[in-house]
C-alpha positions in Angstrom: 20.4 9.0 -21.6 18.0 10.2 -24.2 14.9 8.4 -22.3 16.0 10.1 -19.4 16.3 13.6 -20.6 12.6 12.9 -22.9 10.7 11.9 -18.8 12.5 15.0 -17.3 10.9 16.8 -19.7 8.1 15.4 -19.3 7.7 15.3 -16.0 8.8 19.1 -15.7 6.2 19.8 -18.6 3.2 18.5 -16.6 4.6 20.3 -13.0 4.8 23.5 -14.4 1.5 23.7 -16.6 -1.0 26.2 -14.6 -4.1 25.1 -13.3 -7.8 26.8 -13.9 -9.5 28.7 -11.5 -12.8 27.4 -9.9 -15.5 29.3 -7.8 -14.5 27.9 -4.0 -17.0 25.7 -2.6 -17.0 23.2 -0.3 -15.3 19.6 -0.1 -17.1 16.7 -1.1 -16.5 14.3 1.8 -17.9 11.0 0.0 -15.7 11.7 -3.1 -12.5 13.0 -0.9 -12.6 10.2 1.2 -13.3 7.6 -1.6 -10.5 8.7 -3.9 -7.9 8.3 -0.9 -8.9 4.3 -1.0 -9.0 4.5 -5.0 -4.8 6.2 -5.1 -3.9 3.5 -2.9 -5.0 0.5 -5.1 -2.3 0.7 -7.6 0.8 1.1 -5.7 -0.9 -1.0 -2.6 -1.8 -4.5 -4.9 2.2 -3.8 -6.8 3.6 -3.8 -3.5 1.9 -6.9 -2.3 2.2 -8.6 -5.7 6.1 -7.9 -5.5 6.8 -9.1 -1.8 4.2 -12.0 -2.7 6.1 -13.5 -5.2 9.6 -12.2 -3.4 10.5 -10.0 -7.0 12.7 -7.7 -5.1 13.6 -5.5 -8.6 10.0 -4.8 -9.1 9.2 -3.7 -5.3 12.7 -1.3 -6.2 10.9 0.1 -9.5 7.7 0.7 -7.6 10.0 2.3 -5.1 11.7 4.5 -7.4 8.6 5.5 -9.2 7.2 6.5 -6.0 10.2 8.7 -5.2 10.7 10.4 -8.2 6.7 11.5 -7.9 6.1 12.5 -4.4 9.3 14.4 -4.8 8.6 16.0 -7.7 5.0 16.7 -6.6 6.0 17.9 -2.7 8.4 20.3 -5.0 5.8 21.6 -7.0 3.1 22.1 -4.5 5.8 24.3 -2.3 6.8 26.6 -5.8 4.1 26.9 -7.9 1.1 28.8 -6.8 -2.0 27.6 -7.7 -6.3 28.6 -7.0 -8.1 26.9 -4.1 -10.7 25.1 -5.7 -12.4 24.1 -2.3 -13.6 26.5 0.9 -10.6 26.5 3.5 -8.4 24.4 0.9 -4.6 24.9 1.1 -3.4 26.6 -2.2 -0.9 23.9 -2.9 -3.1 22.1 -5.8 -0.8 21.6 -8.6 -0.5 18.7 -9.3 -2.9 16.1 -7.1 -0.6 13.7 -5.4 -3.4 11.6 -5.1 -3.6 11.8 -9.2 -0.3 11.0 -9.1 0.1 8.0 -6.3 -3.1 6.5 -7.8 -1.5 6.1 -11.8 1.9 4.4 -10.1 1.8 0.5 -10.0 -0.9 0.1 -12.4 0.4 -2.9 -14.1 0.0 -4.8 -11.7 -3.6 -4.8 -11.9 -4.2 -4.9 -15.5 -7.0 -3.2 -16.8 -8.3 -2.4 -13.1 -4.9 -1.1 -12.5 -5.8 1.4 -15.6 -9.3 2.4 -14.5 -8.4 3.8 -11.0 -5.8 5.5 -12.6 -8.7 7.0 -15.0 -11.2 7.1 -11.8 -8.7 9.0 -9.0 -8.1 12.1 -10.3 -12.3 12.3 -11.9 -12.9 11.9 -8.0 -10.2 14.3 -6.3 -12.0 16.7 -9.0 -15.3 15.9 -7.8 -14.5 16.1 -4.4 -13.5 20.1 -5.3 -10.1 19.3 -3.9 -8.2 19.6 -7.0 -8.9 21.5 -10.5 -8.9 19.6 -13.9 -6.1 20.5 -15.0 -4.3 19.7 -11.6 -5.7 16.2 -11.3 -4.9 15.4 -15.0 -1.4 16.5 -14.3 -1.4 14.9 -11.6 -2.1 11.7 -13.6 0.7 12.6 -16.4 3.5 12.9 -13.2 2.1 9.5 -12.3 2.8 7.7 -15.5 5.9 9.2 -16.0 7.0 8.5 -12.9 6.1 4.8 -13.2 7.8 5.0 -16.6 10.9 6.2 -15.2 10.8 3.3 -12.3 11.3 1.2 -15.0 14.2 2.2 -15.8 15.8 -0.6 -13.2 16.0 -3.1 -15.7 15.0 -6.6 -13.8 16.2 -10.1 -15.2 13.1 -11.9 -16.9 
């Protein structure tokens, strides 16, 4: 129960932290475009792994940590008001879901797995959709939320 309570907390820490303001400016299409392939690794090659091998608890973790986040992140988004950092952005920044979806799964890749977790949320920056500190905490909801996936205990 303690786990529990210490990833609430966590989670809740990184949702609520406020973002920096940014002069608006336009979207960077290569970047925007190349970080929705790069938060789609992680949770994409877990997914496949899991039905691959038929290891039906670990396709229920990835499916729990991707509950938890999206939930927590469609929450946020709606409640907290955050700056546009982009011309004609919706203000709904914090935190990135693509921060977030792109840090979920990434055991199954190993060190790759880590280095788009690293690399999605330099890019969602870069492509002036999100602020540092939104893509960051993006990234924290991400791990958290893969952490508390994991909380299905599978027989190994």
């Amino acid at each position: 129960m303690k786990t529990l309570l210490v990833l609430f907390l966590v989670l809740l820490f990184a949702a609520a932290a406020s973002a920096q303001t940014l002069p608006m400016q336009p979207v960077q299409p290569a970047w925007d475009w190349a970080s929705y392939g790069t938060a789609a690794v992680n949770p994409g090659v877990a997914a496949y792994k899991a039905i691959r091998h038929k290891d039906w608890c670990k396709l229920g973790q990835l499916g729990i940590s991707e509950l938890i986040g999206n939930t927590v992140t469609i929450v946020v988004k709606r409640h907290v008001e955050s700056p546009r950092p982009c011309f004609m952005c919706p203000p709904d920044g914090m935190p990135s879901g693509h921060s977030m979806n792109g840090a979920i799964g990434a055991w199954a890749n190993g060190g790759w797995g880590y280095a788009f977790t690293v690399v999605t949320p330099f890019m969602r920056y870069e492509a002036r959709r999100h602020t540092k500190k939104q893509a960051v905490f993006g990234t924290l909801l991400g791990v958290g939320s893969d952490a508390a996936g994991h909380l299905l205990r599978c027989n190994e």
